[in-house]
C-alpha positions in Angstrom: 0.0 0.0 0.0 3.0 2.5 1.0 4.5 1.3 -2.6 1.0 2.6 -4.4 0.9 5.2 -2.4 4.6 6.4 -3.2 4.1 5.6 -7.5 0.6 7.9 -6.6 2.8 10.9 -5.5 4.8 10.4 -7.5 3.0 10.5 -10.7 1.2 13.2 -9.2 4.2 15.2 -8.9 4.9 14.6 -12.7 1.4 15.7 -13.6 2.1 19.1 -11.7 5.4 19.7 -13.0 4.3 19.4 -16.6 1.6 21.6 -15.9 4.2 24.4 -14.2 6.0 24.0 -17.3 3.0 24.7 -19.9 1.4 27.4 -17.7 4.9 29.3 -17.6 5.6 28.7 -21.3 2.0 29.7 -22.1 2.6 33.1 -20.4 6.2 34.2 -21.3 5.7 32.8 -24.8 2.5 35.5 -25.2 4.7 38.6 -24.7 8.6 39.8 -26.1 8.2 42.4 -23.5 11.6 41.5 -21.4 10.1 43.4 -18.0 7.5 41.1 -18.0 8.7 37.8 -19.1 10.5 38.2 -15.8 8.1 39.2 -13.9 5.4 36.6 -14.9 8.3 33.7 -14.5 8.3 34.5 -10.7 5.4 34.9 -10.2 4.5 31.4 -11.7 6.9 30.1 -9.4 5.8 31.2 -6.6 1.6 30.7 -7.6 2.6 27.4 -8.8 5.1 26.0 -6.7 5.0 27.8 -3.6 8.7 29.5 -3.9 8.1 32.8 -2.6 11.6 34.3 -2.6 13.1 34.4 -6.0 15.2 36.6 -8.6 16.9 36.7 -12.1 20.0 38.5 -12.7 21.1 39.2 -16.4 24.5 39.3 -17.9 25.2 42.9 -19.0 26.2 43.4 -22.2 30.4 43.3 -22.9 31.0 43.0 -18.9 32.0 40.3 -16.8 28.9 41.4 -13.9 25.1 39.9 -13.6 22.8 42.9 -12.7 19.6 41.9 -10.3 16.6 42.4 -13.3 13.8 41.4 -10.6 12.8 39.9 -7.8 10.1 38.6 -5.2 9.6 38.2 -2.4 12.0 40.8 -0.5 11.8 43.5 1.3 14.6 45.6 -0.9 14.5 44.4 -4.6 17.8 44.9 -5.1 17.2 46.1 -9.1 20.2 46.8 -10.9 22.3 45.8 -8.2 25.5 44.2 -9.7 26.8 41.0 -8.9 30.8 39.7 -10.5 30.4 36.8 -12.1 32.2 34.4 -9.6 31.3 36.1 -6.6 28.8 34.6 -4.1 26.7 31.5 -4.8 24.9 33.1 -7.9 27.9 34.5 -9.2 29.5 31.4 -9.3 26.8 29.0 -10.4 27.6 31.8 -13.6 30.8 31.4 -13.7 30.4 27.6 -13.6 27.6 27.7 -15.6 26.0 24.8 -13.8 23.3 24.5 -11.4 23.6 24.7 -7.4 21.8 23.2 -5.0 22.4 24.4 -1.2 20.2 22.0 1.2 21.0 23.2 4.6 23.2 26.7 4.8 23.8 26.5 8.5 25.0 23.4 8.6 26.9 23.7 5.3 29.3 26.5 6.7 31.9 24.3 6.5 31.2 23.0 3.2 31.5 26.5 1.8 34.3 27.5 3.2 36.1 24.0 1.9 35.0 25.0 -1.6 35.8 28.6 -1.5 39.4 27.1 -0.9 39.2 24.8 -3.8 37.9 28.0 -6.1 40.5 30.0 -5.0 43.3 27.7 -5.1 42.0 26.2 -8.5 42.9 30.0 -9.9 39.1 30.3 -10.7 38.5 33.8 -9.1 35.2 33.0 -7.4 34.5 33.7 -4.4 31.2 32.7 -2.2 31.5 35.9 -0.4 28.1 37.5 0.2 27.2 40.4 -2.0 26.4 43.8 -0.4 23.1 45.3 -1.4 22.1 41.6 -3.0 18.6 40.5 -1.9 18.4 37.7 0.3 16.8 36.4 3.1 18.8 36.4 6.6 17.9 33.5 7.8 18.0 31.4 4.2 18.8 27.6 4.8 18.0 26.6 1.2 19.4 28.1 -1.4 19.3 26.5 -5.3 21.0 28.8 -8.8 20.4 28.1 -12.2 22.3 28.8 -14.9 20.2 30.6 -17.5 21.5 29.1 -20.9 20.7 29.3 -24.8 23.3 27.2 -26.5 26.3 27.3 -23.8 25.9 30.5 -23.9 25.1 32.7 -20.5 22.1 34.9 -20.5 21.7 35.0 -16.7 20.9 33.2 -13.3 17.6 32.1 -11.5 18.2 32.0 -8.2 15.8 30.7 -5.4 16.1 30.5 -1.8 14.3 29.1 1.4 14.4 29.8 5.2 13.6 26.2 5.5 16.2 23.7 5.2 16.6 21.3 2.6 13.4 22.7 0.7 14.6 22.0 -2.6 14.7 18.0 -3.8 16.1 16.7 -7.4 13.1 16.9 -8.7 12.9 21.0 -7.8 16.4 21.3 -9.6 14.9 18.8 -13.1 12.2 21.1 -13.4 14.1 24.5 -12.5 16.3 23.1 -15.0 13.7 23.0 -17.5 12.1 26.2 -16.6 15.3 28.0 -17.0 15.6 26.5 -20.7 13.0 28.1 -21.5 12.9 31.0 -19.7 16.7 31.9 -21.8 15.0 31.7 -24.8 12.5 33.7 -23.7 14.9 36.2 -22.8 16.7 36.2 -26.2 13.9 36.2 -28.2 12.7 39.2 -26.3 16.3 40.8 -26.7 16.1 40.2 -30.3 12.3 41.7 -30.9 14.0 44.8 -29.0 17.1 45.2 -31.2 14.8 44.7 -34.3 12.6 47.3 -33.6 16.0 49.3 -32.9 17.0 48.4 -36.3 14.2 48.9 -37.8 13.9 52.6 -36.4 17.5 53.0 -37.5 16.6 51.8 -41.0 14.0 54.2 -41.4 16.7 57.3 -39.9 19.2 55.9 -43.4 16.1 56.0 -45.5 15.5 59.5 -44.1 19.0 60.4 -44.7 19.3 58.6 -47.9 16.5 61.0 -49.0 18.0 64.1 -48.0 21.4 62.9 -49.4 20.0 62.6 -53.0 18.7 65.7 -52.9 21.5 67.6 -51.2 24.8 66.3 -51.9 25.9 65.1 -55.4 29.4 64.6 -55.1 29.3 61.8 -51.9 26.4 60.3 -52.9 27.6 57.5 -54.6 29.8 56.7 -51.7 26.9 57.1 -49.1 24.7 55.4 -51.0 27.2 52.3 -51.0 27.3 52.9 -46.7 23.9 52.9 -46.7 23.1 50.0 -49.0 24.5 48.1 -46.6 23.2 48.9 -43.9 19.9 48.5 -45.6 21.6 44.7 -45.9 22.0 44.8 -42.3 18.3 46.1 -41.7 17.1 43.5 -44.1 18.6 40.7 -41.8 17.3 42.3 -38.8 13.7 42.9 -40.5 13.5 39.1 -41.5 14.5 38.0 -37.9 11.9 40.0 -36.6 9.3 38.9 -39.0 10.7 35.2 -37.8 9.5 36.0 -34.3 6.2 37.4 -35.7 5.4 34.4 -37.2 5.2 32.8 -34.0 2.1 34.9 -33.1 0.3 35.5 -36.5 0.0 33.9 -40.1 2.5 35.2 -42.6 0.3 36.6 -44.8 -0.5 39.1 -41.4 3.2 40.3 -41.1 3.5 42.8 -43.5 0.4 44.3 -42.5 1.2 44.2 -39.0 4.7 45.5 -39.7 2.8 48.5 -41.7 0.1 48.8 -38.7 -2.4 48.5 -40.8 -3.6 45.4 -39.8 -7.2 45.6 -38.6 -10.3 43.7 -37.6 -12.6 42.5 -40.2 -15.3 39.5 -40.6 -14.2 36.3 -42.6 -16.0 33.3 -43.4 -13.8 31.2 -42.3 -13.7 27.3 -41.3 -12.2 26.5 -37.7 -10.4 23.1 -36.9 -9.9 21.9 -33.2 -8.1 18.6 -32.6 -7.3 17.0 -29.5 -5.3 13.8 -28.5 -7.2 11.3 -26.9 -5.2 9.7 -23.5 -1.9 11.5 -23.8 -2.1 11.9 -19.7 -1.9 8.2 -19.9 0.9 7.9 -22.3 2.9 10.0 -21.1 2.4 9.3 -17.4 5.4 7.9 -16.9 7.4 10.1 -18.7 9.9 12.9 -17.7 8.8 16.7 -17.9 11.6 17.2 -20.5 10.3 14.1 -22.8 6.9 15.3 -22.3 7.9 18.6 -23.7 9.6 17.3 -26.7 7.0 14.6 -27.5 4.1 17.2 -27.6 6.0 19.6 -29.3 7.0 17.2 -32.4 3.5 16.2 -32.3 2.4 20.6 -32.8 4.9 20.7 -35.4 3.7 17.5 -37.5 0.1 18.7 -37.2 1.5 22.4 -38.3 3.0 21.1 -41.0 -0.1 18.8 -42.6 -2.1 22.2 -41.7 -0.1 24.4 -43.4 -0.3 22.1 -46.4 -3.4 23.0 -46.8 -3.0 26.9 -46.5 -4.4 26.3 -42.7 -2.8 28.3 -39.6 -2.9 27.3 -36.4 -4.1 29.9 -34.2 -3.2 28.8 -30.6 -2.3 25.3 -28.5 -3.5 24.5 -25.2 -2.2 21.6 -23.5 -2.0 18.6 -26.1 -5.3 20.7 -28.0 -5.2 22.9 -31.1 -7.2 25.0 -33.4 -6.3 26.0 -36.4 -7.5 29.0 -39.3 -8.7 28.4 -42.9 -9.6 31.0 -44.9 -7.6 33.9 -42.9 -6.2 36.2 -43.2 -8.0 37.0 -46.2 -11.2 35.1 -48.2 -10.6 31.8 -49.3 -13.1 29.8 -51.9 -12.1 26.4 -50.7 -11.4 26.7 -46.5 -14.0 24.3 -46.2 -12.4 21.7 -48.2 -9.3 22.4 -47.0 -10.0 22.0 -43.5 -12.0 18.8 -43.7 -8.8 17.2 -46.3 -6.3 18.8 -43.3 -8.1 16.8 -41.0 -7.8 13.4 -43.3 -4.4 13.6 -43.4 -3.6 14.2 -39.9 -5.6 11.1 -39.5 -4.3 9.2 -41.9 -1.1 10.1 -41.2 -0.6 9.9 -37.8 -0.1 6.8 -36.9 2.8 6.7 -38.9 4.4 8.8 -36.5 2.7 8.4 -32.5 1.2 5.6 -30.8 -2.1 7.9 -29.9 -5.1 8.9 -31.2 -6.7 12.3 -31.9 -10.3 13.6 -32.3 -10.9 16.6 -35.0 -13.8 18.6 -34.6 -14.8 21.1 -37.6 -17.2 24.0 -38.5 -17.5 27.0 -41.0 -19.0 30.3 -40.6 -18.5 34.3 -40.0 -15.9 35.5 -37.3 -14.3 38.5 -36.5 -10.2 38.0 -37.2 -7.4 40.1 -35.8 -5.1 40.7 -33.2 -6.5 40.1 -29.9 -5.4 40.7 -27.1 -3.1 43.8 -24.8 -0.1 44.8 -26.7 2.3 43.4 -25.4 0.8 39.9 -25.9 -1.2 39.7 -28.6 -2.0 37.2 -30.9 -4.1 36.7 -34.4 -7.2 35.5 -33.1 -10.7 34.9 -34.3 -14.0 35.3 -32.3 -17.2 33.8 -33.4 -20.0 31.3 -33.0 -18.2 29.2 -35.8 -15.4 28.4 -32.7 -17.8 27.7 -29.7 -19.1 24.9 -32.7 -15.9 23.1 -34.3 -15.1 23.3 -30.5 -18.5 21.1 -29.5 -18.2 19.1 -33.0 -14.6 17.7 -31.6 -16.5 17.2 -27.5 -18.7 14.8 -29.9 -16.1 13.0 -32.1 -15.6 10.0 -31.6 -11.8 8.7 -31.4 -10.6 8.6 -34.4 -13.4 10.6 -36.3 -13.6 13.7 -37.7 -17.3 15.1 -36.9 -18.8 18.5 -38.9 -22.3 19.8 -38.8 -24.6 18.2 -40.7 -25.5 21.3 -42.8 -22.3 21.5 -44.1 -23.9 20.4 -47.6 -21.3 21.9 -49.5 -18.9 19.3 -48.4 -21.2 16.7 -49.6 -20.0 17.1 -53.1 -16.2 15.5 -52.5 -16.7 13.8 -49.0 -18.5 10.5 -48.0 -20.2 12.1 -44.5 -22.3 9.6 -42.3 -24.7 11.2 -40.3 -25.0 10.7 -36.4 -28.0 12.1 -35.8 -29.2 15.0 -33.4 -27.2 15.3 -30.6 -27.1 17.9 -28.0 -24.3 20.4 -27.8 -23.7 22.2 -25.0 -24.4 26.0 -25.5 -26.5 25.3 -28.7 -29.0 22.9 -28.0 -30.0 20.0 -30.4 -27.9 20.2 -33.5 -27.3 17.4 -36.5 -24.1 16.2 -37.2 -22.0 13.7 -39.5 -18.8 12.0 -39.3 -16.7 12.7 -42.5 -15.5 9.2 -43.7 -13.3 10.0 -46.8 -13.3 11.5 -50.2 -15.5 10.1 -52.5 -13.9 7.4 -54.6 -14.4 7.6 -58.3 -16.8 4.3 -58.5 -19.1 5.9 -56.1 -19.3 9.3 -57.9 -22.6 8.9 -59.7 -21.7 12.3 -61.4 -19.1 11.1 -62.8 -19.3 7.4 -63.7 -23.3 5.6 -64.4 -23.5 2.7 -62.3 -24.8 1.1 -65.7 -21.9 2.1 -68.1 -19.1 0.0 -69.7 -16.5 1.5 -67.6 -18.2 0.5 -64.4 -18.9 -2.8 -65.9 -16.0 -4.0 -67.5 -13.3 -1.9 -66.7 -13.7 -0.7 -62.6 -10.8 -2.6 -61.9 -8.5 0.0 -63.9 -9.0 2.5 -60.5 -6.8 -0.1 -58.5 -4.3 -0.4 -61.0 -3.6 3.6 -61.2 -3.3 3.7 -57.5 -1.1 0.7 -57.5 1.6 2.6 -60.2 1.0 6.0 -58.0 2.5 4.1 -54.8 5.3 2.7 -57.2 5.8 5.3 -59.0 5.0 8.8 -57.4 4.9 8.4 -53.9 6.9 11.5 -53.7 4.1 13.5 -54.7 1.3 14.5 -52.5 -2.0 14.5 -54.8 -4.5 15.4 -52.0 -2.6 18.9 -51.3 -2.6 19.6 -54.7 -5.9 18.6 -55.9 -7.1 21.0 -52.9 -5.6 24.1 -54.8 -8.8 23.7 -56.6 -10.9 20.9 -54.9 -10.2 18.4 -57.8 -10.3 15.6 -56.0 -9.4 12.8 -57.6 -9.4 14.3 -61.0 -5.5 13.1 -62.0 -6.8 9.5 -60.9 -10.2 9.8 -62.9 -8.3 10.9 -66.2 -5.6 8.0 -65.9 -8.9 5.4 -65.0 -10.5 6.8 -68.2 -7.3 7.1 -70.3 -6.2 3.2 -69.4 -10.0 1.8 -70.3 -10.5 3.7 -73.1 -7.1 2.7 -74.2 -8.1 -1.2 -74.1 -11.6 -0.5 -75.3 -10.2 0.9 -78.2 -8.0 -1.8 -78.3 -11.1 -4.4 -79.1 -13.3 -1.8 -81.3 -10.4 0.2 -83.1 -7.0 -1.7 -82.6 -5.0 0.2 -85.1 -5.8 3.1 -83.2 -4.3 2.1 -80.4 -0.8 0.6 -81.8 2.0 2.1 -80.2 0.1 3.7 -77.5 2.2 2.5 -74.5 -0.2 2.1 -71.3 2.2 3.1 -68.5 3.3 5.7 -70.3 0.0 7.3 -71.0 -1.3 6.6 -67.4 1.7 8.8 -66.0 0.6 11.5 -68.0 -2.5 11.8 -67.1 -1.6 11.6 -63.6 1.0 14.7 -64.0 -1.1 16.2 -66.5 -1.9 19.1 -64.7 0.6 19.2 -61.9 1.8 22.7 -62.5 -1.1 24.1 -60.3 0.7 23.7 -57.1 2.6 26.5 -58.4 0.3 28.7 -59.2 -2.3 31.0 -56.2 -5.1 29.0 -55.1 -7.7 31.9 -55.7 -6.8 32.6 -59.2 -7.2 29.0 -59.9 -11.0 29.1 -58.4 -11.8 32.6 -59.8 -15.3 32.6 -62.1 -15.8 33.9 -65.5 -12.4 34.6 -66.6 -12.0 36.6 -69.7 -10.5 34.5 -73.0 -6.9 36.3 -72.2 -7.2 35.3 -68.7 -7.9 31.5 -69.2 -4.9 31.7 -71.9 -2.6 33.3 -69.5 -3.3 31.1 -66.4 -3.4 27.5 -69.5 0.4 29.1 -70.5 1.5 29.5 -66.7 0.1 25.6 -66.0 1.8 23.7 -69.3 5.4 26.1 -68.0 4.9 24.7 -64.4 4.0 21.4 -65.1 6.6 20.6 -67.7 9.4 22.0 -65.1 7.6 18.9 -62.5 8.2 16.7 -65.0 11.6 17.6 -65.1 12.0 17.4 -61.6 10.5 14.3 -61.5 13.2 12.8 -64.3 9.9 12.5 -67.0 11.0 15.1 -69.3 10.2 12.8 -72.1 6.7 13.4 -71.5 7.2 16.6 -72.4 6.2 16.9 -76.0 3.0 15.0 -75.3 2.2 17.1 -72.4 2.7 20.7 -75.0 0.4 18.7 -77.4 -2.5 18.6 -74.8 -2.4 22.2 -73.6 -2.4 23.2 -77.3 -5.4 20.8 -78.3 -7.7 22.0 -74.9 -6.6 26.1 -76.5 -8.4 25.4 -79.2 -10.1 22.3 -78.6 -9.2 20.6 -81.1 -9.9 23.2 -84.0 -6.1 23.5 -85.4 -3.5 20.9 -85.6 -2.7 17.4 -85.8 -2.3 15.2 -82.8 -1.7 11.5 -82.0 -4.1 9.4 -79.9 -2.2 9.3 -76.9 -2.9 13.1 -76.8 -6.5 12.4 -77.5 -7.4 10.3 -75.2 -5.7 12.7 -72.4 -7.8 15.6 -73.3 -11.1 13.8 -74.0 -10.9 12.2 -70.1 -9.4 15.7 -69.2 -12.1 17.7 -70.4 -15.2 15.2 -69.4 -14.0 14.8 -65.7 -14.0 18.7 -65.8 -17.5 18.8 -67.0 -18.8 15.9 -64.7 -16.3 16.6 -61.6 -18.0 19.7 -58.9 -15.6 22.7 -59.1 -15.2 25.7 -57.2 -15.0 28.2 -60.2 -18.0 26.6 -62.3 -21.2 25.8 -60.1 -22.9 22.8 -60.4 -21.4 19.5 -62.2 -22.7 18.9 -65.6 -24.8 15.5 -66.2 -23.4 12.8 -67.8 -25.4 12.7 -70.8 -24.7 16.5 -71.3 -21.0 16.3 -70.9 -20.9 13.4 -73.7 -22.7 15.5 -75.7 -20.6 18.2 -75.6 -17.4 16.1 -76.3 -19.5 15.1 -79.6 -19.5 19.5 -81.0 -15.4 19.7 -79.7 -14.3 21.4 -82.9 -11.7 18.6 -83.1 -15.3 16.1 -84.3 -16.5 18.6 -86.9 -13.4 18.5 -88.9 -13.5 14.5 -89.6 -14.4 11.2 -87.6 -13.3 10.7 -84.2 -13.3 7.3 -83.6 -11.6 7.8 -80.2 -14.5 10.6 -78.8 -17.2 7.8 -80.5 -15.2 5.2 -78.2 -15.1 7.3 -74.8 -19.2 7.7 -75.5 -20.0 4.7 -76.0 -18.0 3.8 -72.4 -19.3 6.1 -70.3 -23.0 6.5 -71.6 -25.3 5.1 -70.0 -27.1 1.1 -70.4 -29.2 1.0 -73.5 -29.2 5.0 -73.8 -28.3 7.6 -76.9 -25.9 10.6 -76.7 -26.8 13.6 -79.5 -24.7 16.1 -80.4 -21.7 16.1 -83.3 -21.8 17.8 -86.2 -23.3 17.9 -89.9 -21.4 17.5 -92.6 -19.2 20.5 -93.8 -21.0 22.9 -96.1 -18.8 24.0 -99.2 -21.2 24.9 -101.7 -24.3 26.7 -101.4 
């Protein structure tokens, strides 16, 4: 029972620790103000762990002293009193740089004395003399220092002391330890937001002078304008660090605004993401505060990556909980999608990586974005009901699951979404909701293939060869992310499904057509076909109703990015063929020659786009009607097409007729 009892404290003591170390990394990390990043570390300490007599000395800057910064706790603070770095206990816990741990002064007397020897005759220079005008407690019998470290390099010392004797344990000094780590960073991150803003007033002072210069003085200018072009260098370096730090508390695309202070609150309709892992308390019971830290920090940094894939943010953590942004800081067609995709892949992906589950809760709607909060801690935030939902949604996931509101119907055009009924959610009463499954695979996409077709008949299996040759062949590339760019899901896969069977239907009706047409070769194709989006904005690929020189310029900009992937990708051969079906989809068809590899790419390529839902088009075209309107291409009312005759036949529908195609060519009347 004492043995349970013990492992109980124990693990209790472990749970409180690692909850010192997020509440005090939650509040210095939310400010670069140096005054009070001090301030709020001692005062953790002594909220959270009951020391009560605490202070942090600094190193100044190109001297060998520590000057007292703050303290608690005492009845004269002691600020800027200076302490030599070797002299008395915190002076020499600098000048060793490694942490000491006093358990019982009085009865240590003799102890210090013994080592004061040792320094001395060791040619050290320290000294554990008291320091005049330090603050300290009289009658201190517990007395621990901590070397305040960012890469071997001394920033300052925590020291904390204790009328009571042996108050501090090991486990005070592991989690001091840890404290202290972050606290120097703290420190020099807030020293380096300072000396930007210095820098970046100084920057402004050259351009000032610059200005004046030019106007002024003609014979030095070209050798001021060299001093001052590098110093705009200089600036430059220190502008980019400081935008580094920014980062940390807003989206990049909010930087340049807030560097301009011109960033202001607006509303958004904007999709919110909260996930949470499910039983990292038990996982990481037995853990030490230091492995906790890591583990749930390369778990943040996984899920910001997968996020940011999908042109999420996240906003904030809190505890082994995040929520991310879509569709901020500015409008976004396709934050929906984007969040619910973010989501599949941090599900689908996980376990490749941790041993735990999460839960992703998800829901869309108006908030009001900006930077919230007093200004020396502020962060991009967003307020609005839309939060107080995803928030509920992930309460009700399931583990595992991804759960959205049921009237999320525009996600019911690319996702497979069971519903779970009405449930009650707390703060909104009785609300309907569904747990996203998947993307929609091709056979299940009514829209885009007729249950009662040829393809789905004879040729269904083609789907599982394409994704076989994708894992052999391109598992490099990430199709989801890309796809998202403009929420064609699984458009590369439908044109290779539709390229290979039409390939070996026209093998059986029209053989010579088909001689020479190599199948891996023309599967690849169709899978890169269109690759070059992921270089191109997001928005202009989803923007409506674009004029004839628009769609030309944004075609040109795809075929140039696309045939540099291919490139990358060691395909370059493909390159020609690729060329051939940007020019035929110009015109469609109306001018030129091309072979029926090229064909076959564009007919797929331009009936998934017909059938597939997009973004930039509204609804999907029928089945019927999309057949049709391959049959009055240009490309058919110049001659037979055998091959566009081949796809229709495919993809029609059992026992049904497709119109459309042309008359004869008039050349007499």
């Amino acid at each position: 029972m004492a043995a349970s009892d013990d492992l109980s404290s124990v693990v209790a003591r472990k749970s409180d620790d690692i909850r010192v170390i997020r509440e005090i990394t939650l509040r210095i990390g939310a400010t670069l103000a140096l005054d009070r990043i001090l301030e709020l570390s001692l005062e953790v300490l002594e909220e959270s762990l009951g020391f009560k007599h605490s202070m942090i000395l600094l190193v100044e800057t190109d001297q060998d002293v520590l000057v007292v910064k703050t303290s608690r706790g005492y009845a004269e603070s002691g600020i800027d009193v200076k302490v030599p770095i070797g002299q008395g206990v915190l002076g020499v816990v600098a000048r060793r740089r490694r942490i000491t741990r006093l358990g019982s002064i009085s009865a240590q007397r003799a102890y210090i004395a013994n080592v004061r020897r040792q320094m001395q005759s060791s040619g050290e220079g320290a000294t554990l003399e008291a320091i005049p005008d330090l603050p300290g407690l009289p009658d201190a019998d517990s007395q621990i220092g901590i070397p305040l470290l960012v890469q071997d390099r001394l920033v300052g010392v925590l020291g904390v002391e204790s009328p009571a004797p042996r108050a501090f344990d090991e486990l005070d000094e592991m989690l001091l330890t840890i404290i202290g780590s972050h606290l120097a960073h703290a420190i020099e991150n807030a020293r380096l937001h300072t000396a930007a803003i210095e820098r970046t007033r100084a920057l402004d002072a050259a351009n000032a002078e610059l200005s004046r210069l030019n106007e002024t003085l003609e014979k030095s200018v070209a050798e001021r304008t060299a001093e001052l072009s590098s110093a705009l260098i200089d600036m430059q370096r220190e502008k980019d660090l400081r935008e580094d730090l920014l980062r940390r508390m807003a989206p990049p695309a909010v930087i340049p605004l807030m560097l301009e202070e011109r960033l202001t609150a607006r509303h958004l309709y904007v999709t919110i993401l909260f996930a949470d892992i499910e039983g990292f308390t038990a996982y990481s019971g037995d853990m030490e505060p230091d492995e906790v830290f890591s583990h749930i920090n390369h778990f943040f940094s996984w899920a910001g990556e997968v996020i940011e894939r999908y042109r999420g943010y996240i906003s904030k953590t809190s505890g082994d909980g995040i929520m991310a942004l879509f569709g901020v800081p500015f409008e976004s067609s396709t934050h929906q999608t984007d969040a619910v995709l973010a989501a599949l892949s941090l599900q689908s992906e996980l376990h490749d990586l941790f041993p735990f589950n999460i839960r992703i809760g998800i829901s869309s709607g108006i908030v009001t974005a900006g930077m919230l909060g007093a200004k020396n801690k502020s962060v991009y935030d967003v307020l609005g009901d839309a939060v107080n939902v995803a928030s509920r949604m992930q309460d009700l996931c399931p583990v595992g699951g991804i759960v959205v509101p049921e009237s999320a119907e525009a996600l019911r055009a690319y996702f497979l979404l069971d519903s779970l009924g009405e449930l009650p959610v707390k703060g909104k009463g009785i609300m309907s909701c569904a747990r996203v499954r998947g993307i929609k695979p091709l056979m299940a996409d009514n829209r885009r293939v007729d249950p009662s077709s040829v393809f789905a008949r004879d040729f269904a299996s083609v789907v599982d060869e394409i994704e076989a040759l994708k894992r052999e062949r391109l598992a490099m590339i990430d199709f989801p992310s890309i796809q998202a760019r403009d929420v064609a899901l699984h458009h590369n896969e439908a044109v290779a499904a539709f390229g290979l069977a039409l390939l070996r239907f026209l093998k059986l009706r029209h053989p010579e057509l088909a001689q020479g047409v190599d199948e891996r070769r023309l599967v690849l194709m169709a899978l890169l076909h269109d690759l070059g989006k992921h270089a191109i904005d997001a928005e202009r690929l989803n923007r409506p109703s674009l004029s004839h020189s628009q769609r030309d310029a944004l075609r040109n900009e795809m075929c140039v990015e696309t045939l540099a992937v291919l490139d990358q990708l060691g395909v370059a051969d493909l390159a020609a063929t690729i060329e051939g079906l940007y020019r035929f989809e110009k015109a469609r068809g109306a001018s030129g020659e091309f072979d029926t590899t090229v064909e076959i790419i564009a007919v797929c390529d331009i009936y998934d786009a017909l059938t597939a839902p997009k973004r930039y088009k509204g609804a999907p075209w029928q089945i019927p009607g999309a057949l049709a309107e391959l049959k009055r291409l240009p490309w058919c009312q110049i001659g037979d097409r055998p091959v566009v005759d081949a796809f229709v036949e495919l993809m029609k529908s059992k026992d049904s007729e497709v119109y459309g195609g042309g008359r004869a060519r008039v050349v007499l009347r």
